[in-house]
C-alpha positions in Angstrom: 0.0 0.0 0.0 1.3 3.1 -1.0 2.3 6.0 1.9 -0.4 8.9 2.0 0.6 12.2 0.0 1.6 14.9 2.8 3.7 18.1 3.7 7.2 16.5 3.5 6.3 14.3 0.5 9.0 15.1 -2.2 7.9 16.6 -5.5 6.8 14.2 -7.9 8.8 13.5 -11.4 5.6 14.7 -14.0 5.2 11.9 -17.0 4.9 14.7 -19.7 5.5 18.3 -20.3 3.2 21.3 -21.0 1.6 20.9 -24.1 2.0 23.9 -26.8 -1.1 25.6 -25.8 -0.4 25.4 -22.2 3.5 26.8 -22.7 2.6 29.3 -24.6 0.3 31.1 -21.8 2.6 30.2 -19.2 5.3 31.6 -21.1 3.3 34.6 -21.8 2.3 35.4 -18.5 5.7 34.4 -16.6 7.5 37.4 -19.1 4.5 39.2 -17.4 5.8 38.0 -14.0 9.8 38.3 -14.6 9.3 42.0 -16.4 8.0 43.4 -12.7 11.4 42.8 -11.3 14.9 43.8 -11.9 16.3 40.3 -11.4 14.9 37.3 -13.0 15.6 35.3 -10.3 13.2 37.6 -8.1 10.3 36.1 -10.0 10.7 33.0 -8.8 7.5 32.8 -5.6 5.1 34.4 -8.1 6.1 32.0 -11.3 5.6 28.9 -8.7 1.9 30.3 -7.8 1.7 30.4 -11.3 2.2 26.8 -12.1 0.0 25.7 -9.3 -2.5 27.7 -10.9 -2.2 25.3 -14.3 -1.3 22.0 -12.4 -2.9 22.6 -8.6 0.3 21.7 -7.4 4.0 22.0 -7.8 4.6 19.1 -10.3 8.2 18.4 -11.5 7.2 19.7 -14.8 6.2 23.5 -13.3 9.7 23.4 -11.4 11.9 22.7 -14.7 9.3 25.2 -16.7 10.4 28.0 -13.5 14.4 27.0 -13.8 14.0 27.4 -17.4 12.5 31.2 -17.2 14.7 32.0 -15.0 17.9 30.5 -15.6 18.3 28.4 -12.3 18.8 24.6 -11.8 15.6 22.8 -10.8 17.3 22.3 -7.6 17.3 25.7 -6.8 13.1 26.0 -7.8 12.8 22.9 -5.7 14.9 24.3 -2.4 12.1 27.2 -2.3 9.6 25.3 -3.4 10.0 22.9 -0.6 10.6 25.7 2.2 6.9 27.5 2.4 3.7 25.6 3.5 1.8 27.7 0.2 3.3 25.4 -2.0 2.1 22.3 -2.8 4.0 19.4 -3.2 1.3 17.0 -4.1 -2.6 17.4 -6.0 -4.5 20.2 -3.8 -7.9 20.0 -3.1 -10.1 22.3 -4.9 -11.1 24.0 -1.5 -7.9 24.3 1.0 -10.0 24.0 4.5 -7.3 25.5 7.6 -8.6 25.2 11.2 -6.7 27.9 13.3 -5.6 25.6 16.4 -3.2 28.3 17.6 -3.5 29.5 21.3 -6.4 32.0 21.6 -8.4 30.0 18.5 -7.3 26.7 20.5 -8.8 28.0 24.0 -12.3 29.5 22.0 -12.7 26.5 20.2 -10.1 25.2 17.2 -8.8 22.7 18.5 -12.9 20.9 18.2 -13.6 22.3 15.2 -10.0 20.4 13.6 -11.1 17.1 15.6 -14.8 17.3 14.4 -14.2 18.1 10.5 -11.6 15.8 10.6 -13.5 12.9 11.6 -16.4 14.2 9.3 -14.4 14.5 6.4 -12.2 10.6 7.2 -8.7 12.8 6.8 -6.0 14.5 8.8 -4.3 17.4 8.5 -2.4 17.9 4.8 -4.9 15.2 3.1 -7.5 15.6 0.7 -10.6 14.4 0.6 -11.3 11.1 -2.5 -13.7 13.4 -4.2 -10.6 15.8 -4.6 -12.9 18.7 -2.9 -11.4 19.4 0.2 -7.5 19.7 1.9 -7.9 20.1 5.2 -4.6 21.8 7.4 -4.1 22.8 10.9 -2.5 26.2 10.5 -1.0 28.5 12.7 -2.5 32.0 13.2 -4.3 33.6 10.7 -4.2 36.9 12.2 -8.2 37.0 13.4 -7.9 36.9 17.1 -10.7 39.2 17.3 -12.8 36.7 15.7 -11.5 33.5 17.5 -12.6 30.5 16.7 -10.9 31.1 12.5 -11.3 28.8 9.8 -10.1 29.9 6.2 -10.9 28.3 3.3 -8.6 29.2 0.5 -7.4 31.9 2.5 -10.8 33.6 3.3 -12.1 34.5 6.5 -14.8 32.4 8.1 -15.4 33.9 11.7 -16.6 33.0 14.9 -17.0 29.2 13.6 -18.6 26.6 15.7 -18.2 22.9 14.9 -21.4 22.6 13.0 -21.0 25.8 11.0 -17.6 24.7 9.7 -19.0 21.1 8.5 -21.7 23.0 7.2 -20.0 25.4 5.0 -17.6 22.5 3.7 -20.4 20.5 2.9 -21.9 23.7 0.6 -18.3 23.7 -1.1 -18.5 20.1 -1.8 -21.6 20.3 -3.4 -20.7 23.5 -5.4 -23.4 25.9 -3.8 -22.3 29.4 -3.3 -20.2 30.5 0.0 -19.7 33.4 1.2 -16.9 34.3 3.6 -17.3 36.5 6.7 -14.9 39.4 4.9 -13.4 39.9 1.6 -14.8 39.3 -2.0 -18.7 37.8 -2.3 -17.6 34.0 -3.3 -14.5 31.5 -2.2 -12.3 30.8 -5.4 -10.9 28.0 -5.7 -7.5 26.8 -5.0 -6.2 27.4 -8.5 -7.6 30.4 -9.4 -6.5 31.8 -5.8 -2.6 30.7 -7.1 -3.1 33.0 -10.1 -4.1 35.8 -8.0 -0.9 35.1 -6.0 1.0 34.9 -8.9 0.1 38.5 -9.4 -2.9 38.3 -12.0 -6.3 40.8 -11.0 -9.1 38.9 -10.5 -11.2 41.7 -9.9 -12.4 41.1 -6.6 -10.3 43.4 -4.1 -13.4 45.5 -3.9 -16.0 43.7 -2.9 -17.5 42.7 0.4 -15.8 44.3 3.9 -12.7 45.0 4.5 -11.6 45.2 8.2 -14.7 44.4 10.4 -15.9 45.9 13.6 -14.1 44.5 16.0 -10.4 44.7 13.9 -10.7 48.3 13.9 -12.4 49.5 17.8 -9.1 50.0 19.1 -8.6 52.6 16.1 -12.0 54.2 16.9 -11.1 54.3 20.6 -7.8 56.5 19.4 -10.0 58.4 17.4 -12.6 59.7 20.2 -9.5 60.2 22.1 -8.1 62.6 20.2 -11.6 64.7 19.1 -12.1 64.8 23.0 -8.7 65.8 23.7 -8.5 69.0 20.7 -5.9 67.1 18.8 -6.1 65.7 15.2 -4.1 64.1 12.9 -3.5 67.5 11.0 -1.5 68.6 13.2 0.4 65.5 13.5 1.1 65.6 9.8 2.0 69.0 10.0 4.8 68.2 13.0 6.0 65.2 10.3 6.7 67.6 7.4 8.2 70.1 9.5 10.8 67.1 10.8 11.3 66.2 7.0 12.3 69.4 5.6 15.7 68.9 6.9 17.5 65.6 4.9 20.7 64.7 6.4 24.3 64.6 4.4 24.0 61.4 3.3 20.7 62.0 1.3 18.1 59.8 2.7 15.2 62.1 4.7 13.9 61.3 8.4 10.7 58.9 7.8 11.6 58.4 4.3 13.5 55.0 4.2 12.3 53.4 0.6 14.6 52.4 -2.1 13.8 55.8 -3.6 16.2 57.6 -1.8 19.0 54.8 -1.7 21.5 55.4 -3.9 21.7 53.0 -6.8 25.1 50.7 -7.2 25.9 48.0 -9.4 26.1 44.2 -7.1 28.9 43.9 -5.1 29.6 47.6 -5.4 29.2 50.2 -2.2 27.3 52.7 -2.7 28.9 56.0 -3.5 30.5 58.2 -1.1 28.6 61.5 0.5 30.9 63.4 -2.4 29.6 61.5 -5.0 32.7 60.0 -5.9 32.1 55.8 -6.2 33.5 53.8 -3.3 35.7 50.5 -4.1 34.1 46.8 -4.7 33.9 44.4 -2.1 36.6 42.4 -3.9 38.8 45.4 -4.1 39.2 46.0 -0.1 
């Protein structure tokens, strides 16, 4: 009997390539991908979402078809590939299912919720589902506390679950009906379609729904009625700011202004160049 697919499983050798059709989009929309950065190599977490986009995983085809774009040895697109949780190493569910079981999601109720869908469902955590519907994962916080016990499915917010709730929703995405998460865009995507977003691709949903919901923003309210109570607002705060950025030191970068845009640019392995603009020696050169 063969061992079950999960998180440390290596990637698996693919038994054919892309086919024309499918190499000529990917190839289209990786120069899409590698044109956003200066270095190819940069555009090597976004060109992996990409492939899990086409294959719903990171096959051993997708990881020769990144080296190749970017000029790096499939060893190299495997190390990262193998190194963050987001990438697949085996076929994904349609519907990624992740049960916060982290300490304050734990106390209000995750740890349940992972125990009651997993017996549901007849999986653990990191294993799909026969009808290839549903991964389920224990994950670590998905930065919610405020809406403790978390479940995400495909990275959307489902709030305050209970038990029931979560089996019930899953059940609704197994059957294809319409769900809607607590926050964010009107429907759950699926996992594939979520990897091209990822990868960098619109999918024209940022707008809908709520962003931020009640309870992530009171503390911000609280400041808020603190300062209209107390005469101060954040006009004169931003007034204090530019007064404090009108003076830019000698070497050219401005207090509270510490983006690459006032860095000065040098070739790799060169220093940047000296406060009197003359170019300072190469690393190799000291």
């Amino acid at each position: 009997m063969a061992e079950p697919f999960h998180r440390l499983t290596p990637i698996q050798p693919s038994e054919s390539g892309y086919d024309e059709e499918q190499l000529t989009a990917l190839r289209a929309d990786a120069a899409q991908i590698i044109a956003r950065y200066p270095h190819k190599r940069s555009a090597l977490l976004p060109l992996l979402h990409l492939v899990q986009s086409v294959d719903g995983y990171v096959t051993g085809r997708g990881v020769t078809f990144c080296a190749e774009q970017l000029e790096l040895t499939d060893a190299e697109v495997t190390g990262v590939a193998t190194f963050y949780t987001q990438y697949k190493r085996h076929p994904n569910g349609e519907y990624t299912v992740g049960v916060c079981t982290n300490t304050l999601c734990a106390v209000m109720g995750g740890d349940l919720i992972f125990e009651r869908l997993s017996e549901h469902l007849g999986i653990g955590s990191d294993e799909t589902t026969e009808d290839g519907k549903i991964t389920l994962e224990r994950v670590e916080c998905n930065a919610a506390c405020d809406y403790a016990p978390v479940v995400m499915a495909n990275w959307e917010f489902m709030d305050n679950q209970t038990p029931e709730s979560t089996i019930d929703f899953v059940e609704d995405l197994r059957a294809g009906k319409p769900v809607r998460p607590s926050r964010g865009p009107n429907a759950i995507c699926t996992f594939k379609q979520v990897s091209r977003v990822l990868a960098g691709f619109n999918d024209g949903l940022a707008d809908q729904g709520v962003g931020a919901g009640a309870a992530s923003l009171a503390g911000l309210e609280l400041v808020r009625a603190d300062e209209r109570e107390s005469g101060q607002n954040t006009g004169a705060t931003q007034g204090s700011a530019d007064t404090s950025d009108e003076a830019a030191d000698t070497s050219g970068m401005q207090p509270g202004r510490h983006s690459s845009q006032d860095t000065p640019a040098n070739d790799p392995d060169t220093l940047p160049q000296s406060s009197g603009g003359e170019a300072q020696q190469t690393k190799d050169e000291e």
